[in-house]
Wavefront OBJ file of the C-alpha trace (Angstrom):
o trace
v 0.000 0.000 0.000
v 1.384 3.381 -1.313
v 1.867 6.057 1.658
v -1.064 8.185 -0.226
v -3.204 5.492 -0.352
v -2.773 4.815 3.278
v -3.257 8.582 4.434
v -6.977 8.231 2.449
v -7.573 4.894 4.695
v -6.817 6.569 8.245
v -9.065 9.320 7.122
v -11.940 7.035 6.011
v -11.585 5.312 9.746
v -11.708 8.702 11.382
v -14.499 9.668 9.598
v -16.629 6.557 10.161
v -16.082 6.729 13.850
v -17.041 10.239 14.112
v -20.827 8.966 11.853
v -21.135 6.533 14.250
v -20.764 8.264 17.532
v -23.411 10.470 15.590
v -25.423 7.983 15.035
v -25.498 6.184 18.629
v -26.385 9.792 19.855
v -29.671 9.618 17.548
v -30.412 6.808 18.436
v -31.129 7.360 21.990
v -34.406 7.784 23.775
v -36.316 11.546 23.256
v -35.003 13.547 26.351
v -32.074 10.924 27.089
v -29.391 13.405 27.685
v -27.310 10.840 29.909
v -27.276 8.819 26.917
v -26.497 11.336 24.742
v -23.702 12.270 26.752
v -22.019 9.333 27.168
v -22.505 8.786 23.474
v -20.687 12.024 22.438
v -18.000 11.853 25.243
v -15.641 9.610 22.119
v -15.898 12.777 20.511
v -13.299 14.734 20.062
v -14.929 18.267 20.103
v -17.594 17.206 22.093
v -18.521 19.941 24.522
v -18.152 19.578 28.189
v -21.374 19.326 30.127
v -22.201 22.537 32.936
v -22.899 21.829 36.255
v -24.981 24.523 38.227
v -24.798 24.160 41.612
v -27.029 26.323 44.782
v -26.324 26.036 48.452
v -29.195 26.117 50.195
v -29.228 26.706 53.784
v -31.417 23.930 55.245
v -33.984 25.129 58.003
v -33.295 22.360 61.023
v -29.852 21.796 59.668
v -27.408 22.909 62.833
v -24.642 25.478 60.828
v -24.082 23.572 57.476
v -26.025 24.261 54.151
v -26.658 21.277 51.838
v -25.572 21.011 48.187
v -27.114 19.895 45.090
v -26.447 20.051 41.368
v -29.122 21.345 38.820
v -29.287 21.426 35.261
v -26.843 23.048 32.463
v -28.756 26.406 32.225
v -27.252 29.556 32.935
v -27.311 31.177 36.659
v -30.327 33.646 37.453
v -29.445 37.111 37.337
v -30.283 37.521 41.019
v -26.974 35.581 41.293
v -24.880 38.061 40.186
v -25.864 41.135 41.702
v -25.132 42.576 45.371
v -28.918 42.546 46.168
v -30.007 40.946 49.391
v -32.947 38.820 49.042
v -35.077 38.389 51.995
v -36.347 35.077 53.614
v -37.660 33.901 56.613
v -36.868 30.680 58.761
v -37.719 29.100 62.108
v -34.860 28.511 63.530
v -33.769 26.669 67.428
v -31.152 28.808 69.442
v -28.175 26.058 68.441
v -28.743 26.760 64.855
v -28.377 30.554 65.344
v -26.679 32.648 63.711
v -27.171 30.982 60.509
v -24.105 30.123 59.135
v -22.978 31.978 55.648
v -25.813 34.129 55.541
v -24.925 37.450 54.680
v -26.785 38.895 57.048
v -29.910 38.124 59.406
v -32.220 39.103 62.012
v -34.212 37.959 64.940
v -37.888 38.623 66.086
v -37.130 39.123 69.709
v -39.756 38.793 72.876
v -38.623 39.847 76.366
v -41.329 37.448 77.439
v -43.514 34.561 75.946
v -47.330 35.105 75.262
v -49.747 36.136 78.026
v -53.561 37.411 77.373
v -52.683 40.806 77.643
v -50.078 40.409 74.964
v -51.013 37.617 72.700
v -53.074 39.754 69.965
v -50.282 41.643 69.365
v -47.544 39.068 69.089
v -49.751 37.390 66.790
v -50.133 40.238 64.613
v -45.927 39.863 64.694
v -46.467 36.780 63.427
v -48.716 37.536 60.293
v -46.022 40.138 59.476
v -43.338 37.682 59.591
v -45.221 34.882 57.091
v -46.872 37.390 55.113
v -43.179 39.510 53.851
v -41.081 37.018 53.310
v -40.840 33.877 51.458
v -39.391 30.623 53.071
v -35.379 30.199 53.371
v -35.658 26.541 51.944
v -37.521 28.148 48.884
v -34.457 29.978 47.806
v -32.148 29.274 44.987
v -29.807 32.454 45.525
v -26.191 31.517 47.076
v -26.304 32.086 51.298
v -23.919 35.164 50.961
v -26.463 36.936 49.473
v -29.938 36.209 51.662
v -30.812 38.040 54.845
v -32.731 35.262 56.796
v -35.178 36.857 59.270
v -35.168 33.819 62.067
v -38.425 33.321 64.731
v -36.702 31.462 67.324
v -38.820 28.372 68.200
v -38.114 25.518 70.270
v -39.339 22.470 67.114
v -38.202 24.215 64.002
v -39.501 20.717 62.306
v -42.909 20.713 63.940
v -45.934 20.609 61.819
v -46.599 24.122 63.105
v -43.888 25.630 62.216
v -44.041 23.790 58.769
v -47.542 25.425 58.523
v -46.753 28.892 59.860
v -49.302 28.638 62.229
v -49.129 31.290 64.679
v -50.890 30.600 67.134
v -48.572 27.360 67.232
v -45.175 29.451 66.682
v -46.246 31.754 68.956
v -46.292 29.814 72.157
v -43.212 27.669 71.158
v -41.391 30.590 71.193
v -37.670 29.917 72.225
v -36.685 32.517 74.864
v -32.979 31.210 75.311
v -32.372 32.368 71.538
v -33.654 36.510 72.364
v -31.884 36.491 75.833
v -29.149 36.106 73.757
v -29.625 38.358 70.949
v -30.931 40.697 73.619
v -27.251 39.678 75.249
v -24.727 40.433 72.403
v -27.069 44.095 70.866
v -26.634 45.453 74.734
v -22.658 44.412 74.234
v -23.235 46.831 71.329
v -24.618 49.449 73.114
v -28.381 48.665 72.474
v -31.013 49.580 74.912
v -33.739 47.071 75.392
v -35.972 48.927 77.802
v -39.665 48.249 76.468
v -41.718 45.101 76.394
v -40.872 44.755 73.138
v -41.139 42.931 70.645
v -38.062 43.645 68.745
v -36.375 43.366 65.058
v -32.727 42.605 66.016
v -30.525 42.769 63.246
v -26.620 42.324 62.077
v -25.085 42.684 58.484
v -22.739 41.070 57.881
v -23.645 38.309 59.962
v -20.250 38.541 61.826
v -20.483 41.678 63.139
v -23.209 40.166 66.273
v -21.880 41.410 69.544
v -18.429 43.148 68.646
v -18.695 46.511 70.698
v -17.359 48.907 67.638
v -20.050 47.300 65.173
v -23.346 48.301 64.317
v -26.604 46.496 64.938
v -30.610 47.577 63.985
v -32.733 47.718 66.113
v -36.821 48.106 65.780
v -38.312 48.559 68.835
v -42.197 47.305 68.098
v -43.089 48.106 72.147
v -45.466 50.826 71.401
v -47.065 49.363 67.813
v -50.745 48.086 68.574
v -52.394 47.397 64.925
v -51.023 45.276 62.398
v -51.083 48.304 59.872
v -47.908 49.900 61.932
v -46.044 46.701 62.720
v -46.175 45.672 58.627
v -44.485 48.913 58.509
v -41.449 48.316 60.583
v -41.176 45.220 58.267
v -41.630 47.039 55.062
v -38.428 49.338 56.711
v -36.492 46.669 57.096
v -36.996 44.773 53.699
v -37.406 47.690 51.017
v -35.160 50.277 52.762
v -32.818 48.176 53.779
v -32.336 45.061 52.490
v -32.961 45.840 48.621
v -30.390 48.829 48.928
v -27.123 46.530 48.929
v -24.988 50.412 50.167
v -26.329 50.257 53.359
v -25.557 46.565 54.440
v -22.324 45.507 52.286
v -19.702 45.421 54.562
v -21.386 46.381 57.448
v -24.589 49.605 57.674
v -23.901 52.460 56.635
v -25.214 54.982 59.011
v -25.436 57.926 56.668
v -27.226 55.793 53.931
v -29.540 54.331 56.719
v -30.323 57.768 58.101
v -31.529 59.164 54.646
v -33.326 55.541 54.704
v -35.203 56.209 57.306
v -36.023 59.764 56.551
v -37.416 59.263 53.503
v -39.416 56.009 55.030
v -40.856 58.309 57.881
v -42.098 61.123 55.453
v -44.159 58.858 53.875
v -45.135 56.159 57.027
v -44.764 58.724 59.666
v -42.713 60.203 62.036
v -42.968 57.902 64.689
v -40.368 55.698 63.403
v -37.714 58.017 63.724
v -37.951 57.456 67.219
v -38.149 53.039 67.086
v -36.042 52.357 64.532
v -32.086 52.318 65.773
v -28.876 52.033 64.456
v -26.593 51.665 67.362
v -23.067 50.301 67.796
v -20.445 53.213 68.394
v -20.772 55.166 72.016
v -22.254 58.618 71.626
l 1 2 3 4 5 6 7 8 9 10 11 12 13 14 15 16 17 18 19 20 21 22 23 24 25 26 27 28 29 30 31 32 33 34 35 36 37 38 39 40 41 42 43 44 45 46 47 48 49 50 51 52 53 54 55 56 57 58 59 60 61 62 63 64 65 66 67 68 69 70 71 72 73 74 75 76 77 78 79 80 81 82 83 84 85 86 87 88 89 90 91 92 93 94 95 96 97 98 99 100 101 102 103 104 105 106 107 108 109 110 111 112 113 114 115 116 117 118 119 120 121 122 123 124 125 126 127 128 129 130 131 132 133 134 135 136 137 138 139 140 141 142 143 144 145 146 147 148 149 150 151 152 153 154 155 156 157 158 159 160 161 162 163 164 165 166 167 168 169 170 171 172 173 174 175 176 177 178 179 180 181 182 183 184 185 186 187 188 189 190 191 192 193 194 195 196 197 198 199 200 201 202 203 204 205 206 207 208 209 210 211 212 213 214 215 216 217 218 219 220 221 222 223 224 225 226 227 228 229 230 231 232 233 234 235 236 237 238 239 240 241 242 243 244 245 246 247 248 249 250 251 252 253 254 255 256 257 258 259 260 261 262 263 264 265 266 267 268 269 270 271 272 273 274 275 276 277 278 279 280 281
C-alpha cells in the first residue's frame, strides 16, 4: 500500500467513527441526555457538560447548608448582583446565627405570650409569614440572603411547617432573644420596652463586637397590624434591597436618609423606634 493510499484509509476510519458516535447519539431515547452524553464523550470536540450548583441553607440543619447540582442552564441574574434577598426561617437557638448568611435578624420577645399580649404578638407573626418567602424556597447563594429567624423551640414541627401562629407563637424559644438581647446590649443597644423587637446584624459577623453596628426596631409601642407591617416594610425595602447600606457592614449615613425618607411617607414615629446603634455617643 502506497503512503497516499494509506493517508486516504486513516481518514476514512476517522471519519466513520465520528458517523457513528453520531449515530449512537440519535439513536437514543427523546429527552435521554445521559445517553447522549455518554454517546458524544468519544468525541473529540464534544462539549463539556455545565454543572450549576445552589447552596441552600437547610432550616433544622445545625450550621451547614446542603448542596445539590441542577441542570446546564445559565445562573439567574439575582446571582450576580449585590442585592439581598429576603427570607424567613424558624430557627432553634443552636442553629443561630445561621451560618454563611450574609446577614440576618431575629424577632425578639422579652417574654412569651400572656392574654394581655397575645393579639399583638400574633399580629408579629402575620407580618413575619406574610413579607417574606421561606429560606428553603431559595435558589440564591447564602452570601447573598438576609434570613429573618423566629426562634422556636421544634423548628420541624408541623406548626412551624404550617406557619401557624398561634402554634409558633407559644413555642417561642426565649434562650435564643436572651441572647440576641445579650450580644445588641454588648453593642450598646437599649432594650428597655416590652418589646417585641427586630434585632438585626449585616454582615452576619459583626453580632456582639462593641465597635459594630446592629438595627434595632423597637415594636413596644405598635398596637395594629397596619404599623407593625411597617417596621417590616423598613427593614426589607429600605434596607435590604439597597445593597450600600448593608455591604460590609450599615452604613449609618445611607440608613439615616433611609429612614427619613421612610418616615415622610409612614410617619414620624419611626424616627424614634427604629435604631442604628453600635459606636458610644
Amino acid at each position: 500500500m502506497t503512503a497516499k493510499t494509506s493517508g486516504i484509509a486513516v481518514l476514512a476510519l476517522a471519519l466513520l467513527a465520528m458517523m457513528g458516535a453520531d449515530l449512537a447519539s440519535a439513536a437514543c431515547p427523546p429527552g435521554d441526555r445521559d445517553c447522549a452524553n455518554r454517546n458524544g464523550a468519544a468525541r473529540p470536540d464534544a462539549p463539556a457538560t455545565n454543572h450549576l450548583h445552589h447552596h441552600h441553607y437547610r432550616s433544622g440543619t445545625s450550621g451547614g447548608g446542603a448542596q445539590g447540582s441542577g441542570g446546564a442552564a445559565p445562573a439567574p441574574a439575582a446571582l450576580a448582583n449585590d442585592d439581598l434577598t429576603p427570607v424567613r426561617d424558624y430557627l432553634g437557638a443552636r442553629q443561630i446565627p445561621p451560618a454563611g448568611a450574609g446577614a440576618y435578624g431575629l424577632v425578639v420577645f422579652q417574654y412569651k405570650a400572656t392574654p394581655a399580649n397575645r393579639d399583638k404578638l400574633k399580629m408579629v407573626c402575620n407580618s413575619f409569614v406574610s413579607f417574606f418567602p421561606r429560606n428553603e424556597t431559595s435558589d440564591v447563594p447564602l452570601r447573598n440572603r438576609m434570613i429573618t429567624v423566629w426562634p422556636i423551640d421544634n423548628p420541624q414541627s408541623r406548626g412551624a411547617r404550617n406557619d401557624d401562629c398561634d402554634y409558633v407563637v407559644d413555642h417561642y424559644d426565649l434562650n435564643a432573644a436572651a441572647a440576641a438581647i445579650r450580644d445588641a446590649k454588648r453593642q450598646h443597644a437599649v432594650f428597655d420596652g416590652e418589646g417585641p423587637y427586630l434585632v438585626g446584624w449585616s454582615p452576619s459577623s459583626t453580632r456582639g463586637v462593641p465597635d459594630k453596628l446592629v438595627l434595632v426596631i423597637d415594636m413596644s409601642h405598635d398596637n395594629n397590624q397596619a404599623v407593625i407591617d411597617h417596621r417590616f416594610l423598613f427593614w426589607k425595602n429600605k434596607v435590604v434591597q439597597d445593597p450600600s447600606l448593608w455591604r460590609g457592614g450599615f452604613s449609618i449615613d445611607g440608613f439615616r436618609t433611609a429612614l427619613r425618607d421612610f418616615a415622610n411617607e409612614y410617619g414620624g414615629e419611626l424616627l424614634q423606634s427604629i435604631k442604628l446603634v453600635g459606636l458610644r455617643p
